[in-house]
C-alpha positions as semicolon CSV with decimal commas, in nm:
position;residue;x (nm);y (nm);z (nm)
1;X;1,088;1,582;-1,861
2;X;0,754;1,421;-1,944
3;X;0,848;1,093;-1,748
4;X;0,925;1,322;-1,469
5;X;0,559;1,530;-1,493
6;X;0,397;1,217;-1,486
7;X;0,528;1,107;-1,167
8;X;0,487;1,411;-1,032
9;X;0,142;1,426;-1,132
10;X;0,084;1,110;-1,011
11;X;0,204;1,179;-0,684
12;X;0,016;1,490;-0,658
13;X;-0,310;1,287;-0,720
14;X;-0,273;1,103;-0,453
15;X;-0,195;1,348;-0,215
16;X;-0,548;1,525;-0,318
17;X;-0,693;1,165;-0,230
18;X;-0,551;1,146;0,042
19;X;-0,605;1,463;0,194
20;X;-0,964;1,426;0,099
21;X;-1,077;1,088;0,183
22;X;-0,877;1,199;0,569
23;X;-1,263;1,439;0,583
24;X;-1,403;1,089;0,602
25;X;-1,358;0,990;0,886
26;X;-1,667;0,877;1,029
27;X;-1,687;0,542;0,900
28;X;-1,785;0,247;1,113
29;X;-1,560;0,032;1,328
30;X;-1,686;-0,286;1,109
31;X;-1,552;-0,144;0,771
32;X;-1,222;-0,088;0,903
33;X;-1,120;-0,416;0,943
34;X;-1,271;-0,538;0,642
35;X;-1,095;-0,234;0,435
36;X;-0,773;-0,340;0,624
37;X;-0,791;-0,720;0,543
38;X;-0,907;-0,696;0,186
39;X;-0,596;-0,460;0,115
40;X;-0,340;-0,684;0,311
41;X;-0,492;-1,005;0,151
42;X;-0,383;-0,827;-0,178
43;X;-0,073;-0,735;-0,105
44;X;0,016;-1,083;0,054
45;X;-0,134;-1,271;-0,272
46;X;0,033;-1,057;-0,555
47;X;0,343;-1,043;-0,363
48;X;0,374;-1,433;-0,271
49;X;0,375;-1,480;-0,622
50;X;0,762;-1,371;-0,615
51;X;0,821;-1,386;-0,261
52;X;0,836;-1,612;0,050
53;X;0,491;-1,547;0,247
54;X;0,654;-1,500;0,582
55;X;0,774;-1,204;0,373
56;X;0,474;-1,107;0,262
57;X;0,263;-1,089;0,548
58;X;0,536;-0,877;0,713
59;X;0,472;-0,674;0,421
60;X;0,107;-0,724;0,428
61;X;0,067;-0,611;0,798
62;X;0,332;-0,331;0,779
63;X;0,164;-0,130;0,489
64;X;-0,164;-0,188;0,665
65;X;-0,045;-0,081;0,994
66;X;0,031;0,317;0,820
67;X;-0,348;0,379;0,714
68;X;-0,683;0,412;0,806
69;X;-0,937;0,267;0,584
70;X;-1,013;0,545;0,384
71;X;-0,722;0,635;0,269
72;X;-0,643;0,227;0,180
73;X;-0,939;0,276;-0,018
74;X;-0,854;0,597;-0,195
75;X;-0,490;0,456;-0,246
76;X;-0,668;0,137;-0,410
77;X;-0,847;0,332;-0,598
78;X;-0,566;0,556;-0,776
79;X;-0,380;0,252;-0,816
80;X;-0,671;0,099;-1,010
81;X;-0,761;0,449;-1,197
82;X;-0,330;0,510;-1,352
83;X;-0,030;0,217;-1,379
84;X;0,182;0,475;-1,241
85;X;0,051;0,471;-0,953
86;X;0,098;0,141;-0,870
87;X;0,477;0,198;-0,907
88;X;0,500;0,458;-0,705
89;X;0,302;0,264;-0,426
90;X;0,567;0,007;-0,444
91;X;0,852;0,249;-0,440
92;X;0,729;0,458;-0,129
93;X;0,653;0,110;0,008
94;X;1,007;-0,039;-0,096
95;X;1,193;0,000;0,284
96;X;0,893;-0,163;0,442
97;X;0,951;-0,488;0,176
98;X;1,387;-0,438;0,265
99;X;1,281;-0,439;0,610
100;X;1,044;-0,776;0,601
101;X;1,314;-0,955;0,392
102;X;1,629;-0,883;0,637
103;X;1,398;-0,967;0,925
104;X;1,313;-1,315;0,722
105;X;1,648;-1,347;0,654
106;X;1,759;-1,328;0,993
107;X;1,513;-1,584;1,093
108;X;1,618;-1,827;0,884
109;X;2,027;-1,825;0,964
C-alpha cells in the first residue's frame, strides 16, 4: 500500500504542476523553442544510450510535440525534485517509445 501512495502521490504532484504552470501562459515565442529543444535534446541523449537514435528522435519529437513549454518545464522540474517521477514519465510515455520502435522497425525490413 505504501508503494501504491507514492505513485499516487507522485502523480498527483504533477497534475498540481501541471495545472498550474497551464496559468502561464504568456511566455515569449523565443523560449518556446528553446524549452522544446533543451527537453528533446535530453530525451534523445539519455535514451540513445540504449537505443538506436532514429528511435530516439521519434521519441524526442513525439513527447515534445504533447506540451507547451511550461508544462516541459514543470514536468522537468518534478522529475528533478522525486525519482518517482521520472518513472512514471517513462511509463505514461511508454506507447510513444512502442510506437517509434515498430515504426524503426518497419523501416529497416
Amino acid at each position: 500500500m505504501k508503494l501504491q501512495h507514492g505513485v499516487l502521490h507522485t502523480i498527483l504532484s504533477m497534475m498540481t504542476c501541471l495545472q498550474l504552470v497551464d496559468h502561464m501562459q504568456g511566455r515569449a515565442q523565443s523560449t518556446q523553442s528553446a524549452t522544446k529543444a533543451a527537453f528533446r535534446n535530453g530525451l534523445i541523449t539519455g535514451c540513445s544510450e540504449n537505443r538506436p537514435k532514429e528511435v530516439c528522435i521519434c521519441f524526442g519529437d513525439s513527447v515534445v510535440s504533447r506540451y507547451q513549454d511550461v508544462q516541459l518545464t514543470a514536468i522537468y522540474i518534478q522529475i528533478k525534485k522525486n525519482p518517482e517521477s521520472r518513472k512514471m514519465f517513462f511509463l505514461n510515455h511508454s506507447p510513444e517509445m512502442i510506437s517509434c520502435m515498430n515504426s524503426a522497425k518497419r523501416k529497416s525490413t
